[in-house]
HTML snippet that shows the backbone in 3Dmol.js (N, CA, C, O; Angstrom):
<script src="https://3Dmol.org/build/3Dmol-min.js"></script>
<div id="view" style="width:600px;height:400px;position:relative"></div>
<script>
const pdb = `
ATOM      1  N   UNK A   1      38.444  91.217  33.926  1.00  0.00           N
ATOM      2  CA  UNK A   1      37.224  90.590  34.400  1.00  0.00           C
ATOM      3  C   UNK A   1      36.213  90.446  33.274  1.00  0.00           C
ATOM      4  O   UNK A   1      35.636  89.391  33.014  1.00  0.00           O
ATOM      5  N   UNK A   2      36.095  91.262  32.817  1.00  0.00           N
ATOM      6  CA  UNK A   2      35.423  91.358  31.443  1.00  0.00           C
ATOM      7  C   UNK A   2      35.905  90.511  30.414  1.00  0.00           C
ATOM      8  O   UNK A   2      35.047  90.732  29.559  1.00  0.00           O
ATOM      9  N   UNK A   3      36.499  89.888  30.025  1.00  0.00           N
ATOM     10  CA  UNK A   3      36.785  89.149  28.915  1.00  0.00           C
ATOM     11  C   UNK A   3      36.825  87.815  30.189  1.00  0.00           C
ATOM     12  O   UNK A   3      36.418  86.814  29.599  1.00  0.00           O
ATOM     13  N   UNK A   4      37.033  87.580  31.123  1.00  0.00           N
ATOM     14  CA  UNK A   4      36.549  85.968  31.921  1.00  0.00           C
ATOM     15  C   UNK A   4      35.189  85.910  31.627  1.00  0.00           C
ATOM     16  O   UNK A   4      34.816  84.788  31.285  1.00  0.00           O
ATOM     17  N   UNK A   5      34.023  87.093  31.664  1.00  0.00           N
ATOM     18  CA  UNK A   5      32.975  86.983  31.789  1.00  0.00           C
ATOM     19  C   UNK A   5      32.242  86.436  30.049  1.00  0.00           C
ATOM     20  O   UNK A   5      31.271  85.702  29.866  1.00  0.00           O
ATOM     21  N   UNK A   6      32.781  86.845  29.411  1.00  0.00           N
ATOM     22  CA  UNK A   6      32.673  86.952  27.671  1.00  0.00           C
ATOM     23  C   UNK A   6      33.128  85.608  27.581  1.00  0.00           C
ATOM     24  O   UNK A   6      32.516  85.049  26.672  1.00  0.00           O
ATOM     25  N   UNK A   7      34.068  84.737  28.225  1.00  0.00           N
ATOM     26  CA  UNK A   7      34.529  83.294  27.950  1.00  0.00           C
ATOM     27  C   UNK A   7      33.715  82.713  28.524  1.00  0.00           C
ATOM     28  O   UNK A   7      33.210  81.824  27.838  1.00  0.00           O
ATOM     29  N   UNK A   8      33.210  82.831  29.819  1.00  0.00           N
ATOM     30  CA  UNK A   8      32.213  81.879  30.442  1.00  0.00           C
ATOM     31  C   UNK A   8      30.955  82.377  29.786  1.00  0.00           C
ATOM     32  O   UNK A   8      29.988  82.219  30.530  1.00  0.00           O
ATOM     33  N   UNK A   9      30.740  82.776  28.948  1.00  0.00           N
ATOM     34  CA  UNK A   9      29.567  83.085  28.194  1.00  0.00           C
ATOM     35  C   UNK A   9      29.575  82.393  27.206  1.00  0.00           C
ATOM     36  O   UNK A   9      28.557  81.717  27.057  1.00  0.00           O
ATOM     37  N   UNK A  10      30.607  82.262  26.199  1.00  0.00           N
ATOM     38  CA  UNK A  10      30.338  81.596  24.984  1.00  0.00           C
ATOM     39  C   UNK A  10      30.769  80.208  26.088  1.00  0.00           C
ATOM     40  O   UNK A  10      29.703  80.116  26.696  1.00  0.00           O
ATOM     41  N   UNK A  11      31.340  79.518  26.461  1.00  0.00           N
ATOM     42  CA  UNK A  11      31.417  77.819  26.894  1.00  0.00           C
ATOM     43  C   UNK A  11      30.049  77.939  27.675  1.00  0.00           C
ATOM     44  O   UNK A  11      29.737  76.760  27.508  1.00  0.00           O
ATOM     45  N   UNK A  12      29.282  78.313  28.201  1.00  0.00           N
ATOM     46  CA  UNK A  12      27.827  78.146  28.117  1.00  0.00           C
ATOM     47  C   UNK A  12      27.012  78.168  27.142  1.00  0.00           C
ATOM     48  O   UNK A  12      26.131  77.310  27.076  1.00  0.00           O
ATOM     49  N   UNK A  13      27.135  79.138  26.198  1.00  0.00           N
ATOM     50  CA  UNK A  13      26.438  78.954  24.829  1.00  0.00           C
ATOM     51  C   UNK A  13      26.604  77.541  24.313  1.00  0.00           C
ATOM     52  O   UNK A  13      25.656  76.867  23.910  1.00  0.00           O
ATOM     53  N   UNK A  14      28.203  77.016  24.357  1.00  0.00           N
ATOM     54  CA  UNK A  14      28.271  75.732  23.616  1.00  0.00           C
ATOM     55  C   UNK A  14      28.277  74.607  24.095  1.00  0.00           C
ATOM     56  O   UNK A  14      28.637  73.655  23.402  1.00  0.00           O
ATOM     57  N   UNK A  15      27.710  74.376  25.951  1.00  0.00           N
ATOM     58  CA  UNK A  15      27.674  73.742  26.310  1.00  0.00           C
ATOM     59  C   UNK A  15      25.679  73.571  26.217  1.00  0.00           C
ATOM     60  O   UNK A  15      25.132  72.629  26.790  1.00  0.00           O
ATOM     61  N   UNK A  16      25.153  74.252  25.708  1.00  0.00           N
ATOM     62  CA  UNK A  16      23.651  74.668  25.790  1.00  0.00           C
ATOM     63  C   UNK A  16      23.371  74.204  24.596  1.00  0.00           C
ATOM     64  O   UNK A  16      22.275  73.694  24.365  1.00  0.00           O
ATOM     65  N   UNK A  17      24.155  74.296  23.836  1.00  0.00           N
ATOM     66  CA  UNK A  17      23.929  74.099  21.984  1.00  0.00           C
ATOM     67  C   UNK A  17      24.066  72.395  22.067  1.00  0.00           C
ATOM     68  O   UNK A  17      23.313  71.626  21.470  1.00  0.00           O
ATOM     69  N   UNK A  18      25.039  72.047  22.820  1.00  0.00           N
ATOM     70  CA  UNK A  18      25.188  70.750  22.292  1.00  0.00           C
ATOM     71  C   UNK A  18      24.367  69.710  23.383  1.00  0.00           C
ATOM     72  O   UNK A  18      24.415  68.501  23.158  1.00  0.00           O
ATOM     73  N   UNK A  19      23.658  70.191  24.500  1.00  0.00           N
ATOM     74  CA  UNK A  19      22.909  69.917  25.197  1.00  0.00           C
ATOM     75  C   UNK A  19      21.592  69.623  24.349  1.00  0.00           C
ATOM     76  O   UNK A  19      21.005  68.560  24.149  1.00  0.00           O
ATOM     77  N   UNK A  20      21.359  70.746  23.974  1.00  0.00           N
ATOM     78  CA  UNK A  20      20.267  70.991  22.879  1.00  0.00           C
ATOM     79  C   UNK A  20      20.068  70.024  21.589  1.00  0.00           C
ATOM     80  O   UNK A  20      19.034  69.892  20.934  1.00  0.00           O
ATOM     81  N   UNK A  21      21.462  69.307  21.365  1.00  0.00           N
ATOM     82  CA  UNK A  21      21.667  68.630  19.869  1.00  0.00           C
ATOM     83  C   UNK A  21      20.814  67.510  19.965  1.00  0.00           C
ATOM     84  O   UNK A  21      21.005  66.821  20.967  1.00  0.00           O
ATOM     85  N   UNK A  22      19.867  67.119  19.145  1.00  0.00           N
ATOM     86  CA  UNK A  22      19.542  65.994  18.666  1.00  0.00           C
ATOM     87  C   UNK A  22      20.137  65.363  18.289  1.00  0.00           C
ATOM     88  O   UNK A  22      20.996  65.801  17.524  1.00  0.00           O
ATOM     89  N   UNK A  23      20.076  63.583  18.631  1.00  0.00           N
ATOM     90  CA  UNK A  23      20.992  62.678  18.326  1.00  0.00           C
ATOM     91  C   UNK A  23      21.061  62.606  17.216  1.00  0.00           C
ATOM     92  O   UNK A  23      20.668  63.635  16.667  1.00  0.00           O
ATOM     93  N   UNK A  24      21.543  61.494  16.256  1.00  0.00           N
ATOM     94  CA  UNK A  24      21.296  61.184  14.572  1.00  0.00           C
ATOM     95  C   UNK A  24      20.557  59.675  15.007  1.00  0.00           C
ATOM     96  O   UNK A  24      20.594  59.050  16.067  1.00  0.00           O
ATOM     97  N   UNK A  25      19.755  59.339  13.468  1.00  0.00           N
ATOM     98  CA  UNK A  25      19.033  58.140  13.698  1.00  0.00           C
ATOM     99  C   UNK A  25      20.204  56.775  14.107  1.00  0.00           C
ATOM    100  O   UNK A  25      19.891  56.005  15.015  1.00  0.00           O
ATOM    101  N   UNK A  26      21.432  56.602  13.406  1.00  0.00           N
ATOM    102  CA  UNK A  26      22.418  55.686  13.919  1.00  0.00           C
ATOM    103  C   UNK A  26      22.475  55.424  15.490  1.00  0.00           C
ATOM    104  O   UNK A  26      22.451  54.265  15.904  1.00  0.00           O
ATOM    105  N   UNK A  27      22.567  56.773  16.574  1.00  0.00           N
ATOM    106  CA  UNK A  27      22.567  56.645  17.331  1.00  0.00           C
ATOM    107  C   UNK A  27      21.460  56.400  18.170  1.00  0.00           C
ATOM    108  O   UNK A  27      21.593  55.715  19.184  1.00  0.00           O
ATOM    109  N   UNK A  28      20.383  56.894  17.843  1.00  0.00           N
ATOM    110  CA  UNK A  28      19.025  56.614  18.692  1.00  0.00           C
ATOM    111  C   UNK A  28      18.777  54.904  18.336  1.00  0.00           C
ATOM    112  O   UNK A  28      18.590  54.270  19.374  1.00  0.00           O
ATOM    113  N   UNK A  29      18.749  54.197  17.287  1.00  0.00           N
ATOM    114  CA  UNK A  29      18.741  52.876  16.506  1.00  0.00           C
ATOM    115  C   UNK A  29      19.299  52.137  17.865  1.00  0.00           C
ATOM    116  O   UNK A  29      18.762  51.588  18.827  1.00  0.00           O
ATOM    117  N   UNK A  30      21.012  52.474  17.344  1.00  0.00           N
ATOM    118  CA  UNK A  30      21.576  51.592  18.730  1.00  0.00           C
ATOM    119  C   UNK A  30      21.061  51.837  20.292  1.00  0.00           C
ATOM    120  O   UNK A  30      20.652  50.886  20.958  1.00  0.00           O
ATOM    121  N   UNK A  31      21.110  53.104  20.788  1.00  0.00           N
ATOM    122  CA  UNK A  31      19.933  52.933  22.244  1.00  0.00           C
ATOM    123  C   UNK A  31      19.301  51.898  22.127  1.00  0.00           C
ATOM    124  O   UNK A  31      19.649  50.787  22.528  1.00  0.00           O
ATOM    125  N   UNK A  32      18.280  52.194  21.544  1.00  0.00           N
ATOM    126  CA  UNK A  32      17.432  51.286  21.360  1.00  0.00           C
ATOM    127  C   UNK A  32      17.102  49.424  21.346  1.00  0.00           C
ATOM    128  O   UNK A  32      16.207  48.603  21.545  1.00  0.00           O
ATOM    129  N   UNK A  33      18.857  49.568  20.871  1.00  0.00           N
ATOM    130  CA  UNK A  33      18.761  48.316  20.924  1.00  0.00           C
ATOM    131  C   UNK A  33      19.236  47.473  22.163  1.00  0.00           C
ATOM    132  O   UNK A  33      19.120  46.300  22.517  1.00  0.00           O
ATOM    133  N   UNK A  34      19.823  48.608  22.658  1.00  0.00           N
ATOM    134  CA  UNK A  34      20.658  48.307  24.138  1.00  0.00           C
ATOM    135  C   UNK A  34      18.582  47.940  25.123  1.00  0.00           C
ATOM    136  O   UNK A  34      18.273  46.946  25.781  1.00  0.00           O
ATOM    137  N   UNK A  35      18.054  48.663  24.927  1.00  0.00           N
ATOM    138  CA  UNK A  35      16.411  48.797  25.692  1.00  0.00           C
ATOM    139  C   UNK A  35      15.487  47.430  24.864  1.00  0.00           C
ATOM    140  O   UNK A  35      14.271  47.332  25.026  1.00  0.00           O
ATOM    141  N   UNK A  36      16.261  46.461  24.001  1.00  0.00           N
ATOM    142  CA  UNK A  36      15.780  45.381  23.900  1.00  0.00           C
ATOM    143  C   UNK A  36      14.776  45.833  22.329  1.00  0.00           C
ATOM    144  O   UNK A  36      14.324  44.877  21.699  1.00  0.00           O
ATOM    145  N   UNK A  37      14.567  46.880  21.939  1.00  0.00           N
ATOM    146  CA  UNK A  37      14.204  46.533  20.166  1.00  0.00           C
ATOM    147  C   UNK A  37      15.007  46.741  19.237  1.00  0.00           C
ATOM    148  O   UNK A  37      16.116  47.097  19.636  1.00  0.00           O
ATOM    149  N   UNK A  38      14.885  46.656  18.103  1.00  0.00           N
ATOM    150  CA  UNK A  38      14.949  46.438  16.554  1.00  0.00           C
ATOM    151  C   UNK A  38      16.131  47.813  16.008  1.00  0.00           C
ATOM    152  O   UNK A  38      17.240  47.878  15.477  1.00  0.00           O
ATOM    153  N   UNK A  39      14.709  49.100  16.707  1.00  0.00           N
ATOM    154  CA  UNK A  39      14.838  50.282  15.724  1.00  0.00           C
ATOM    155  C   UNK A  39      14.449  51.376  16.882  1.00  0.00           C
ATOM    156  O   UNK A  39      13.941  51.108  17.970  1.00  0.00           O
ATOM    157  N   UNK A  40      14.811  52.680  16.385  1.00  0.00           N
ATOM    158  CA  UNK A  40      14.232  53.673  17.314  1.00  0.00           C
ATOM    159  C   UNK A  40      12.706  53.873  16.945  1.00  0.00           C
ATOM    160  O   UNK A  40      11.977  54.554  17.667  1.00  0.00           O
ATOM    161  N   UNK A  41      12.261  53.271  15.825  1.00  0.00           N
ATOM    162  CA  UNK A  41      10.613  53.583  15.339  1.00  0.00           C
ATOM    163  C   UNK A  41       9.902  52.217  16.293  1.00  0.00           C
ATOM    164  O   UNK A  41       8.799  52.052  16.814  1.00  0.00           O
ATOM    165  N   UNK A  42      11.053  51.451  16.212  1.00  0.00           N
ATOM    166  CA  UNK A  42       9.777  49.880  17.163  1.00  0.00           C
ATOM    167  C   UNK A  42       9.727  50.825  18.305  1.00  0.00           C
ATOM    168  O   UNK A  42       8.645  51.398  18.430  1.00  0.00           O
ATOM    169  N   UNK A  43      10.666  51.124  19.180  1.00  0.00           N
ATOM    170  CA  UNK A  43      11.034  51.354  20.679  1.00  0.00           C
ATOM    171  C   UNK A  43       9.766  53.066  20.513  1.00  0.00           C
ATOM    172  O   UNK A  43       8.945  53.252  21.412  1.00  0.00           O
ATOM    173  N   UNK A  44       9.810  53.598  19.874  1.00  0.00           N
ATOM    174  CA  UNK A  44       8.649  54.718  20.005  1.00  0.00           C
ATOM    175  C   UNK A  44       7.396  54.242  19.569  1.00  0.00           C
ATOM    176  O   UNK A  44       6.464  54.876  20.065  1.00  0.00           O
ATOM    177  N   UNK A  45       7.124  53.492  18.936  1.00  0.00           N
ATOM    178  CA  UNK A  45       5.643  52.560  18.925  1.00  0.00           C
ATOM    179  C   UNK A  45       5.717  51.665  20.053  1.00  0.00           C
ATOM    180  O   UNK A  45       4.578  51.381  20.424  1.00  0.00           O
ATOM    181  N   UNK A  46       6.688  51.063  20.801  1.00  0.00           N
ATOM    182  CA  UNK A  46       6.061  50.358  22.498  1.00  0.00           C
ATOM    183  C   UNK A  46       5.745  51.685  23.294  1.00  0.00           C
ATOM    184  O   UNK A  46       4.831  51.683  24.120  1.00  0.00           O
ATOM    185  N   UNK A  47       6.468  52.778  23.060  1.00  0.00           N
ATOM    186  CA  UNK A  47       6.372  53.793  24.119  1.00  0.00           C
ATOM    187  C   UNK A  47       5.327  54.528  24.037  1.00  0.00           C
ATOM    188  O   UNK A  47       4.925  55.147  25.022  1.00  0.00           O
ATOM    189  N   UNK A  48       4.718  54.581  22.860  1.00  0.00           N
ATOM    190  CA  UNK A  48       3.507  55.387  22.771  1.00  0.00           C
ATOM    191  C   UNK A  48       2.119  54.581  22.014  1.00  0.00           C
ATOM    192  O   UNK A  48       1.234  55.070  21.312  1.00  0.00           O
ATOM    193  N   UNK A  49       2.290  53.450  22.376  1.00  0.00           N
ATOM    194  CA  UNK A  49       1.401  52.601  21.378  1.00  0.00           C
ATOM    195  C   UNK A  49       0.968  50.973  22.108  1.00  0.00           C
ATOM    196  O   UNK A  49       1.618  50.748  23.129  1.00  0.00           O
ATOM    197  N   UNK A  50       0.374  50.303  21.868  1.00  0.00           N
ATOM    198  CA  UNK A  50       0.442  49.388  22.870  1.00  0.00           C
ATOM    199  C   UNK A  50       1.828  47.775  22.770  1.00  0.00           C
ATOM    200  O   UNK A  50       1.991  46.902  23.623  1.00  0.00           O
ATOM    201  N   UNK A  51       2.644  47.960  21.274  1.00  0.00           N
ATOM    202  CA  UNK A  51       3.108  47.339  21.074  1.00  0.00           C
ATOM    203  C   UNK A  51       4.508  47.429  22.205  1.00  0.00           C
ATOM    204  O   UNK A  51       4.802  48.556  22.603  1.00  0.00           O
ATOM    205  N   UNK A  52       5.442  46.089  22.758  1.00  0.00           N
ATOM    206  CA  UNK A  52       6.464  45.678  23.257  1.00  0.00           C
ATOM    207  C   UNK A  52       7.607  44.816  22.701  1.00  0.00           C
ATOM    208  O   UNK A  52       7.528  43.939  21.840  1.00  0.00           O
ATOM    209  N   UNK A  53       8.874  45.324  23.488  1.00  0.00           N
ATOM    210  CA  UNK A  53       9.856  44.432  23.254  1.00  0.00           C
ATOM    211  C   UNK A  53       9.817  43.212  22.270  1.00  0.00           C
ATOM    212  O   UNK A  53      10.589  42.914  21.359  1.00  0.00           O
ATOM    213  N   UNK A  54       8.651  42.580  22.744  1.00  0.00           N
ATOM    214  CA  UNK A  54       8.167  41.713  22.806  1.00  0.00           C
ATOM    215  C   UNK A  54       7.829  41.287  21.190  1.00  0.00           C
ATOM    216  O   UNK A  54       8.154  40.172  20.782  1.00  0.00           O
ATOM    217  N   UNK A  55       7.355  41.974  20.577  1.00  0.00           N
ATOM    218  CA  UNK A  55       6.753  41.896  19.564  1.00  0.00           C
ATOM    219  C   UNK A  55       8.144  42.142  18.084  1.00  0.00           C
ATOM    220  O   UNK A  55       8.008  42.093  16.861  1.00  0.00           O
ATOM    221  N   UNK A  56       9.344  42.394  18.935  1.00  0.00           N
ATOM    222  CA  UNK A  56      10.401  42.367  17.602  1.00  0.00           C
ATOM    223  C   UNK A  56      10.737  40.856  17.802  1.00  0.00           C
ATOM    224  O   UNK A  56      11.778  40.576  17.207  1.00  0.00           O
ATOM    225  N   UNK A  57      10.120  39.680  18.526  1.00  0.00           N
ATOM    226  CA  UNK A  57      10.895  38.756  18.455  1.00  0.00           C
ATOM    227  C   UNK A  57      10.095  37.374  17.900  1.00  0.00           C
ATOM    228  O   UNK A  57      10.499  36.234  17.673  1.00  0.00           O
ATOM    229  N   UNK A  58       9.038  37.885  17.813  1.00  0.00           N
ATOM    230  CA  UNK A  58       8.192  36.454  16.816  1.00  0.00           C
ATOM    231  C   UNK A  58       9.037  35.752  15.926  1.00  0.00           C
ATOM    232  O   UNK A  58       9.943  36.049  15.147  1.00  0.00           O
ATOM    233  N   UNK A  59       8.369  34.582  16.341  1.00  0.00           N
ATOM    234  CA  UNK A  59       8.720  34.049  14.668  1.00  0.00           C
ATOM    235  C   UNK A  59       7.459  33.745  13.723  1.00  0.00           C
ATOM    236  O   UNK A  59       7.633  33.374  12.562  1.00  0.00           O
TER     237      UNK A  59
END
`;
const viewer = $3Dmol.createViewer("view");
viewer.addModel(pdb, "pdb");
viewer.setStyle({}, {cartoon: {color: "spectrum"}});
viewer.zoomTo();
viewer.render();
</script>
């Protein structure tokens, strides 16, 4: 019983760790682009700023 308990301990640890992982910029970039901008820096300046979608597509 004791060593089931020690296994479901660490696959929680590493299910917590990688829960925990921050994406890499490659991947946040593409999100991003799927949500209609550029970059993950445009898409966090519409989200916290007054700029939109909108504004990666001027000409």
């Amino acid at each position: 019983m004791e060593r089931k308990h020690f296994a479901l301990k660490k696959l929680m640890e590493a299910v917590e760790k990688e829960l925990l992982h921050k994406p890499n910029k490659k991947t946040l970039d593409r999100l991003s682009m799927l949500a209609g901008f550029q970059s993950w820096e445009t898409f966090q300046e519409a989200l916290h700023g007054d700029a939109d979608a909108r504004t990666n597509y001027r000409e």
